[in-house]
C-alpha positions as CSV (number, residue, x, y, z in Angstrom):
1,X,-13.4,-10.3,23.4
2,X,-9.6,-8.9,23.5
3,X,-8.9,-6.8,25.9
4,X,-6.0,-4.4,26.6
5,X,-5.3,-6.7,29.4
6,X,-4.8,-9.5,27.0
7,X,-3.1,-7.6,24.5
8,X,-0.3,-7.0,27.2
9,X,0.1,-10.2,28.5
10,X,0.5,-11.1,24.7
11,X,3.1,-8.6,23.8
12,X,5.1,-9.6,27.3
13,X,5.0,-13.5,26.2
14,X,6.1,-12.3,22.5
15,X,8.9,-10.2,24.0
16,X,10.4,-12.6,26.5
17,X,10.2,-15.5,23.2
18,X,12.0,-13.2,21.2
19,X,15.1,-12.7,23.6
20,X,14.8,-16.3,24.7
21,X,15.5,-17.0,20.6
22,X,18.1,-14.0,20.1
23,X,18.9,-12.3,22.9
24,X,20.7,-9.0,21.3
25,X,17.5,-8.5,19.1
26,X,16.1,-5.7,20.9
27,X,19.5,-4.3,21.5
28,X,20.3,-4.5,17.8
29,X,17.5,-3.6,16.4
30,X,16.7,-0.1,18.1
31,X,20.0,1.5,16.6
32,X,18.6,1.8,13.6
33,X,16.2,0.7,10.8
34,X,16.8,-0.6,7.2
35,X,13.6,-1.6,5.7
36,X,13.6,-2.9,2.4
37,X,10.3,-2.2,1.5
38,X,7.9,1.0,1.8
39,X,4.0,-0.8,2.1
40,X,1.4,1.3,1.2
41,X,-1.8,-0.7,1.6
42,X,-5.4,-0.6,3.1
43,X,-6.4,-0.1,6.8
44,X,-8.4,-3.8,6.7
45,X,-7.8,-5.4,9.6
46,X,-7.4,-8.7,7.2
47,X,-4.5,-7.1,5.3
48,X,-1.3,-6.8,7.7
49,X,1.7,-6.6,5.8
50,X,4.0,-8.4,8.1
51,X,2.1,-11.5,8.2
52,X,1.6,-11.5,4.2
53,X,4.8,-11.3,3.4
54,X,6.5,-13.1,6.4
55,X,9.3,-10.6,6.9
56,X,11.0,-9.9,10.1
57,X,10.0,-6.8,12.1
58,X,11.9,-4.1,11.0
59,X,11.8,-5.2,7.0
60,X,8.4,-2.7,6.3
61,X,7.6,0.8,6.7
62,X,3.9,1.4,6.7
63,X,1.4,3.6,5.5
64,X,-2.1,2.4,5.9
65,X,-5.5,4.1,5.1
66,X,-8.8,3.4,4.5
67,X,-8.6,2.1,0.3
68,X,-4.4,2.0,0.4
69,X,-4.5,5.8,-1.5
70,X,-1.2,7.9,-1.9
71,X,-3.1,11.3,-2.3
72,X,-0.7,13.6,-4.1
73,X,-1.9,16.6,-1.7
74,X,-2.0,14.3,1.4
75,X,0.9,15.9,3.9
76,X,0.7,12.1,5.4
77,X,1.7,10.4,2.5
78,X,3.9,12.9,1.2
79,X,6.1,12.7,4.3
80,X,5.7,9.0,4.8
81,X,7.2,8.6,0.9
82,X,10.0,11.3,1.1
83,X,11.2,9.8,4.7
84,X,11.2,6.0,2.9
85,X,12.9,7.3,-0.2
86,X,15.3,9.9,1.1
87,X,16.3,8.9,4.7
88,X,15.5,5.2,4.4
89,X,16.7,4.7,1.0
90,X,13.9,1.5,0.9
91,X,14.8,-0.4,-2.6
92,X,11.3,-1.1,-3.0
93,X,7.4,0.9,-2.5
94,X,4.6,-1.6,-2.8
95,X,1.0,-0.8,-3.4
96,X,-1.5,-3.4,-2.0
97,X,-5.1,-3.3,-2.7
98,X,-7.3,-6.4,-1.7
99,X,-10.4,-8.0,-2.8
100,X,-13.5,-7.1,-1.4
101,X,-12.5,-3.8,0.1
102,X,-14.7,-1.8,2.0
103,X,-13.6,1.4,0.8
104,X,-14.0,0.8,-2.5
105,X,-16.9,-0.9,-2.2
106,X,-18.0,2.4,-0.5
107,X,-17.2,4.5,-3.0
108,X,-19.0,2.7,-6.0
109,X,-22.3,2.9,-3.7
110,X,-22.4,6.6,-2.5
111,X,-20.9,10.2,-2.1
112,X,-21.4,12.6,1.1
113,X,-19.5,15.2,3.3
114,X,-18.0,13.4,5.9
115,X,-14.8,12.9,6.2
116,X,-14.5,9.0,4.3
117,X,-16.2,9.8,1.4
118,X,-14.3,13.1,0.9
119,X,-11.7,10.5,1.0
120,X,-12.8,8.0,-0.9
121,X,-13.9,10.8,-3.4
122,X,-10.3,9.7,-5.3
123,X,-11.4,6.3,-5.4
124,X,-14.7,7.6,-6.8
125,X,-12.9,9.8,-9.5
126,X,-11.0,6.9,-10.4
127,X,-14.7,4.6,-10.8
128,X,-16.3,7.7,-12.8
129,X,-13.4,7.9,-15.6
130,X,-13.7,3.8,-16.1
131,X,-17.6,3.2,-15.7
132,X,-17.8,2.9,-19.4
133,X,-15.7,-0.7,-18.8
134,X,-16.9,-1.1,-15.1
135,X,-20.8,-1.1,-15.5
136,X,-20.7,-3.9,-18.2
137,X,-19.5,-6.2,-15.2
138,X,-21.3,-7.9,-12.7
139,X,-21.1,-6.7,-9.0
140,X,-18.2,-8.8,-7.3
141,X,-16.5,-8.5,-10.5
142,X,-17.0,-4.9,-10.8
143,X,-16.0,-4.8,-7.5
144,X,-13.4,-6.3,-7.7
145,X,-11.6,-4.9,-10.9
146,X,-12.2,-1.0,-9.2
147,X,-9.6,-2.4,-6.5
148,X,-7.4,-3.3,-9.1
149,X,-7.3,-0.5,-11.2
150,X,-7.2,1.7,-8.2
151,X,-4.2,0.0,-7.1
152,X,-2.9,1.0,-10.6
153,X,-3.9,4.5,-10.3
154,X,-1.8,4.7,-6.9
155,X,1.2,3.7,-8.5
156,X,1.3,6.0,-11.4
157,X,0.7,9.1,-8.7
158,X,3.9,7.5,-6.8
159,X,5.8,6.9,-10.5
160,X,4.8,10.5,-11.1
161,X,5.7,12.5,-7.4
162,X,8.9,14.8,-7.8
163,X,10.5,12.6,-4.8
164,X,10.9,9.2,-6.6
165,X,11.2,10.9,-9.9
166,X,14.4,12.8,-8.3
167,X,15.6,9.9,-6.2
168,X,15.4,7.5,-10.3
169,X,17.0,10.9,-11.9
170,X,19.9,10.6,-9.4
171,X,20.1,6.7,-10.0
172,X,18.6,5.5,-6.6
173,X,17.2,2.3,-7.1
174,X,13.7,2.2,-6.6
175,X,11.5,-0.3,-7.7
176,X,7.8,0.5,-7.4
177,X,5.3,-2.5,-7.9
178,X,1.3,-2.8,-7.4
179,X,-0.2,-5.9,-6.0
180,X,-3.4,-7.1,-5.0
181,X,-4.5,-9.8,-2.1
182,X,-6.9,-12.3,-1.8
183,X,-9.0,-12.2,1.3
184,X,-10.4,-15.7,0.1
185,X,-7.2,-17.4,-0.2
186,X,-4.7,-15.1,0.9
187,X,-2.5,-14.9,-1.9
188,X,-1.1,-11.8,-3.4
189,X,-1.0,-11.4,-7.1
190,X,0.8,-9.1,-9.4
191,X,-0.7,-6.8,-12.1
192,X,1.6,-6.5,-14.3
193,X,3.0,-2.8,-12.5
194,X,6.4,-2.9,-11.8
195,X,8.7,0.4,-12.7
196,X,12.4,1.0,-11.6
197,X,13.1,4.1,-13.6
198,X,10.9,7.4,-15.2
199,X,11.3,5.3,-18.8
200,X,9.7,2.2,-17.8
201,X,6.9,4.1,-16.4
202,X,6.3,6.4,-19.0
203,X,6.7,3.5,-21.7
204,X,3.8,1.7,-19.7
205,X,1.9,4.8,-18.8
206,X,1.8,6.3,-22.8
207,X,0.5,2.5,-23.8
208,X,-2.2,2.4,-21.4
209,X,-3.6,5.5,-20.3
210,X,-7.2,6.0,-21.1
């Protein structure tokens, strides 16, 4: 079992590499920070960003909850997206679901009062208004198409929050895209959701909203 212990010895040994390697790092990189890419994804242990992706430390700013929601009345994500976008200026904001997800398995199974399922209430609303489709699949299947279209769902409430629409309205670049990973192989896959201006999006949106 890991142990804080451990965990320091491990981030002393990790340290000491990196300087070994580049010996300014540190020095460098503590001025200042120019991700080029907001992550919003899920709190699964099996899902960190860095190691996906294989990007340098400093390349991602994180937001992380349980079922990778960006709730449009959630003072959290609201302040994590207008710091990226108007401070940061990140280029890009990706949305990662994954396969098998425990939160959205969670929310397909039951509702209740305690604080996750209040929270995974969104992801609930989002099974209700596509049950029609979902229920004719089996369960892994079913399963796994809720995290995909809830992936979608994220994006369009980032496409549509007054911050990104003002930042594409005063011709920031922004490109917003949805992707899903695979705990079984670990490969990310697109879904077809990639807008860098209010037009893309709405062309999309109009064509495929239910």
């Amino acid at each position: 079992m890991i142990t804080i212990s451990k965990m320091l010895e491990n981030n002393r040994k990790w340290s000491s590499q990196i300087t070994k390697t580049d010996p300014e790092y540190f020095l460098r990189t503590a001025d200042n920070q120019t991700p080029e890419v907001l992550w919003i994804g899920c709190s699964d242990s099996r899902v960190g960003p860095d190691q996906l992706v294989s990007l340098p430390m400093g390349s991602v700013f994180v937001h992380r909850n349980i079922g990778n929601i960006f709730a449009t009345n959630d003072l959290n994500c609201l302040a994590v997206l207008e710091y990226a976008v108007d401070e940061l200026k990140v280029p890009n904001i990706v949305v990662c679901g994954h396969y098998r997800c425990g939160g959205v398995h969670a929310a397909m199974q039951h509702s209740g009062i305690q604080p996750v399922d209040l929270w995974l209430d969104q992801i609930r609303f989002i099974y209700q208004n596509h049950a029609t489709k979902l229920d004719q699949l089996d369960g892994d299947e079913r399963w796994n198409r809720l995290a995909e279209i809830n992936v979608e769902a994220q994006v369009h409430n980032i496409c549509r929050n007054t911050i990104v629409r003002e930042a594409w309205k005063r011709g920031q670049d922004i490109n917003i895209v949805g992707l899903i990973y695979d705990v079984h192989d670990g490969v990310l896959k697109q879904l077809g959701l990639e807008f860098n201006s209010i037009d893309s999006w709405r062309d999309y949106y109009k064509k495929t909203a239910p």
